[in-house]
Each structure stands twice: as C-alpha cells, then as structure tokens.
C-alpha positions as CSV (number, residue, x, y, z in Angstrom):
1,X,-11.6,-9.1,-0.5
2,X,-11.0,-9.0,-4.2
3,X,-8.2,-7.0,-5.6
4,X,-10.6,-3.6,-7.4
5,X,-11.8,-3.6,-3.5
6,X,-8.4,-3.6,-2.1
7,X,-7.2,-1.0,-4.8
8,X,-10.1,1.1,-3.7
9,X,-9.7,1.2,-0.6
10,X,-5.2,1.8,-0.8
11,X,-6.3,4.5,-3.0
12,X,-8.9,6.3,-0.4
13,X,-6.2,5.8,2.5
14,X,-3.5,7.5,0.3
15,X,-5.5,10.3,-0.6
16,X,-6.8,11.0,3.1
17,X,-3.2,10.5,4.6
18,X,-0.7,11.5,2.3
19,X,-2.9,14.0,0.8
20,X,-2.1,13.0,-2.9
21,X,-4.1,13.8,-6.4
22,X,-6.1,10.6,-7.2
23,X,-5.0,11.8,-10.7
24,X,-1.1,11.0,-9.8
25,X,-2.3,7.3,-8.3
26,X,-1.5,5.1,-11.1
27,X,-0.6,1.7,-11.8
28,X,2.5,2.8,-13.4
29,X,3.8,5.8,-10.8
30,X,6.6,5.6,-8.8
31,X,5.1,5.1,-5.1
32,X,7.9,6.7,-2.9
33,X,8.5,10.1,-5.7
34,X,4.3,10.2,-5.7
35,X,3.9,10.6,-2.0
36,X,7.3,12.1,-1.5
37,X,8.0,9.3,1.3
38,X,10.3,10.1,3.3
39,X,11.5,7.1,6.4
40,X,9.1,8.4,8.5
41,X,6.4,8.7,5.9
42,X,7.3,5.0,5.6
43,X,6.4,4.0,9.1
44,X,3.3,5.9,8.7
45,X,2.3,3.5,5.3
46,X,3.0,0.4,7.6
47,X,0.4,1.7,10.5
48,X,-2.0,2.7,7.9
49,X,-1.6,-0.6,5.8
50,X,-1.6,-2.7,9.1
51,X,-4.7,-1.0,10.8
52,X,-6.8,-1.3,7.5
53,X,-5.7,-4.9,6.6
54,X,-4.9,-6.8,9.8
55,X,-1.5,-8.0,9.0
56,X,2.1,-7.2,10.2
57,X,4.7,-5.6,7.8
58,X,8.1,-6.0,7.5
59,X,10.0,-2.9,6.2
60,X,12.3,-5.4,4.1
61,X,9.0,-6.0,2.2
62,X,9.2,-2.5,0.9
63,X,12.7,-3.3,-0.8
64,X,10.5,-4.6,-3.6
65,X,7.6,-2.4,-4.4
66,X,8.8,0.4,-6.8
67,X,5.2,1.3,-7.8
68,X,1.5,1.1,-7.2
69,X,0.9,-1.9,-8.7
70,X,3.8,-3.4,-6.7
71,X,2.4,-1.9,-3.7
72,X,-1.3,-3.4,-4.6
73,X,0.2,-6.7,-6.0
74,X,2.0,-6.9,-2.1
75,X,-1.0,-5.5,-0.3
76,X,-3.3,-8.3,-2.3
77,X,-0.7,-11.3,-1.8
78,X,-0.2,-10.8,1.6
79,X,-4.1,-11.0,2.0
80,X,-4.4,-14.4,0.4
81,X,-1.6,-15.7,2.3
82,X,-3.5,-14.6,5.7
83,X,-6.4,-16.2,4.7
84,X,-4.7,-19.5,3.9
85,X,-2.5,-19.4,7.1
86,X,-6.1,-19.0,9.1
C-alpha cells in the first residue's frame, strides 16, 4: 500500500468517525485539537487504525504523533515494518 493510498484511506476513516471537515485534515494540524480527542476518542483511533490496517497499537506510540503527518508517517512505517516481519 503506498503512502497517498494510506493517506486516503486515514483521511475517509476520520471523516466517517470523528465527523471532521476534510478542510481541517492537513499535514500541518494538530491531530488531537482537530478531532477534539479525548482518552476515549483515543481508544476509538486504535480500533479504527487496527481494523483497517491489521496491526496492534500501543498507546505509548501516540506519545509521538503531534500531527497528521506524524499520524500518517506512524500509520505508513508501521505498515512497512509488518510487511518485512512477514
């Protein structure tokens, strides 16, 4: 899966599920003030991200992603690293 597809596809999931303007879903944003996470928003990210991608999350991964293109720079490592583990 390349990374426009894997954008694509964060992007659709964020807009069904947290119901966010496309418009506010930029590299740039802050993730957690654009959704308005709150701890159990969180644990609803880690389902959605698991179900759609196949792989386990840690919540001390989040620690890291500040923005979007944290969050698809994460989503897209942890893809290549499944791949090579398989």
């Amino acid at each position: 899966m390349d990374k426009a597809t894997i954008i694509e596809k964060i992007n659709g999931f964020l807009v069904e599920e947290f119901e966010v303007d496309i418009e506010k879903v930029t590299p740039d944003a802050n993730l957690r003030e654009t959704l308005e996470l709150d701890s159990l928003d969180y644990i609803d990210l880690v389902v959605v991200i698991e179900s759609n991608f196949g792989f386990k999350v840690k919540p001390e991964d989040f620690v890291s992603i500040v923005t979007f293109q944290n969050f698809y720079d994460y989503v897209a490592n942890r893809i290549a690293s499944e791949k090579v583990a398989s």
